[in-house]
N, C-alpha and C positions, 0 to 999 in steps of 0.2 A: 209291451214295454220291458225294461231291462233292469233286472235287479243284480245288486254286484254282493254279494257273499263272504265277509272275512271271516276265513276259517281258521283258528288260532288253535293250538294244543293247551291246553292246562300248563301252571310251572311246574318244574318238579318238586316232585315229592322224594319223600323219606327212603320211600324202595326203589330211586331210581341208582343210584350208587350199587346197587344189588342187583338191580336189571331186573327184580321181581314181577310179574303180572298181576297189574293190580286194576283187575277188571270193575267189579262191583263192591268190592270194598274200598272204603272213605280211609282213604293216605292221605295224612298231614303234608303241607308243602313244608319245603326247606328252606330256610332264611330268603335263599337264589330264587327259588321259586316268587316265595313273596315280591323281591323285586321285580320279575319278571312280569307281573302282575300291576304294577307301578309303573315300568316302563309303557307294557300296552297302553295303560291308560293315559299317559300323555303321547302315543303315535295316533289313538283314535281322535285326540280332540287335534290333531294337528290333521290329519285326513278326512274329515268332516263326515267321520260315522252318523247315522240316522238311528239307530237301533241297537242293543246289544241285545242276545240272548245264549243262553248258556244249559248246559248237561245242569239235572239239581246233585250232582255229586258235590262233595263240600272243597275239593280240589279245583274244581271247575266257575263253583259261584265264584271262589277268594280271589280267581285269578280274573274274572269279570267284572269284581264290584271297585276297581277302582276305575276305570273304564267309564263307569255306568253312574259312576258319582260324580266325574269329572263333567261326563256329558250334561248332569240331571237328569239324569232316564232312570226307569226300575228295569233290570233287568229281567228279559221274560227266559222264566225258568221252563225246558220245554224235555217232560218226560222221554220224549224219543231218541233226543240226545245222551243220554245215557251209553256208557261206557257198555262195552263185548262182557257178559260173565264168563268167564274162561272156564265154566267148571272144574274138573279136575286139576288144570295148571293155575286156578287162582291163588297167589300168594307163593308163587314157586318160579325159580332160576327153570331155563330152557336145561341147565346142566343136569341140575336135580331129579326133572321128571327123567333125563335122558338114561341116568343110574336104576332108577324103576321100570322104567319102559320105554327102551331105545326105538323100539319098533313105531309107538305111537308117535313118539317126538320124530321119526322119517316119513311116516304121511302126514305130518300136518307142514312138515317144511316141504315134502314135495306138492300137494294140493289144502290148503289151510279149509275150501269149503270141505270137501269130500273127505280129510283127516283131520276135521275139528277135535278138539278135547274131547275126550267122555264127560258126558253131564253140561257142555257150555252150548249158549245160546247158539241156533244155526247161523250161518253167514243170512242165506239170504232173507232171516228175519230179521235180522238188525241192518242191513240195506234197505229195505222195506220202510222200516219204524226210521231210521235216519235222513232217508231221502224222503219222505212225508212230512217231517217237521222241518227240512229246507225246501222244500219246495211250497208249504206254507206257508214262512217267512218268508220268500221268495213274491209271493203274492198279493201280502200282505203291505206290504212295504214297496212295493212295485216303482220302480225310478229312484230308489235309494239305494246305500251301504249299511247292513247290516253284519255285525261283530259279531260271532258267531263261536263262542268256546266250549270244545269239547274234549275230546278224548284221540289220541291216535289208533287206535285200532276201527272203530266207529269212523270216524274220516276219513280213512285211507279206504274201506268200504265203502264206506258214501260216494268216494271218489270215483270207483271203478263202476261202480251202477250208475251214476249221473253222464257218466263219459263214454258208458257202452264196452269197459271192459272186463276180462273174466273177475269174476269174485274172490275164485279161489286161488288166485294169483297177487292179489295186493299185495303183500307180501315182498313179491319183486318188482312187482310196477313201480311202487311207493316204500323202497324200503323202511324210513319213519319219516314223521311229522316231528320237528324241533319243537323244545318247549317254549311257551311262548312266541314264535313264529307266526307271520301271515303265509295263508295259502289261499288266494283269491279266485274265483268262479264268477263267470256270468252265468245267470240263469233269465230263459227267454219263451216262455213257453215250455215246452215240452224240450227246447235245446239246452243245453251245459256247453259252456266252454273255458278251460283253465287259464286265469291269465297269468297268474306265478306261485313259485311253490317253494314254502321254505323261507319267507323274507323276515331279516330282523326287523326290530322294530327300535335300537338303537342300532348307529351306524359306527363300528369299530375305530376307536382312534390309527390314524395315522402313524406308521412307526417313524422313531425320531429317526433324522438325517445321520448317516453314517459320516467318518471323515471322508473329507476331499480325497482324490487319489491324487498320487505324486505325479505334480506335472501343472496342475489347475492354478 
């Protein structure tokens, strides 16, 4: 049977204005973020989620528990979801380590597994621990939607291991995950398949009508 997967990013936070890497440290969201968080939670009860569950970073619960309140669900807080520790680059601009060590920041934009950070978790340990806690919710919930909020870098891994592509390529595969955003999966067994990537979850107003052109 077929389990459908929304995979949502966290809103922003405080360091995303910075572009900072904010692996395993607990960033405050930012006003937008909170919305962002408000929004999901009325696309979920208009989509007829079954489930939420979420990274336990504190980013990721605030941006599931409106969601999860609107539903009446507890959200299942599920350790594997947890955000990449970027060792060395946590808490730092891609600029900053580049002034320190230009060399490092060139293998990890040309292979992100094989030129991970010094000190940060390996890829294919956190594709491991990310595709095990969706593939248990995946099975748990079997014939349902389950809301799924985590982290962009964790997702975009998750993505390339459930789909069969390189690790150390997410990067370019998926260059990010939108905040607040669906990125939907079926999961079937042992198959993945992407059904969209990127979808808001408010739909942009309409721009107003220009004037008539001369002639009309």
């Amino acid at each position: 049977m077929t389990s459908r997967l929304l995979l949502v990013r966290h809103g922003e936070t405080e360091w995303h204005a910075e572009n900072r890497y904010a692996g395993v440290t607990d960033v405050a969201l930012t006003p937008k973020g909170v919305a962002q968080g408000t929004d999901l939670g009325s696309w979920a009860v208009r989509s007829g989620v079954d489930a939420v569950a979420c990274s336990p970073l504190g980013r990721a619960q605030l941006t599931a528990a409106p969601a999860a309140a609107a539903l009446g669900l507890t959200a299942d807080v599920q350790e594997g979801l947890r955000e990449v520790d970027f060792g060395w680059g946590e808490g730092r601009t891609i600029e900053e380590m580049a002034l320190e060590d230009p060399e490092a920041v060139r293998r990890f934009r040309e292979d992100a597994d094989s030129g991970a950070f010094p000190g940060s978790e390996p890829v294919v340990l956190a594709a491991a621990r990310a595709t095990g806690s969706l593939r248990d919710l995946a099975h748990r919930h079997q014939g349902g939607k389950v809301l799924v909020v985590a982290h962009n870098t964790l997702l975009r891994i998750a993505l390339c291991e459930l789909l069969g592509l390189p690790l150390g390529r997410y990067r370019r595969i998926f260059p990010r995950l939108d905040n607040g955003a669906v990125t939907e999966i079926e999961i079937r067994g042992t198959e993945t398949a992407l059904r969209s990537l990127n979808v808001p979850t408010v739909v942009p107003p309409a721009p107003a009508p220009g004037p008539s052109p001369a002639g009309d």
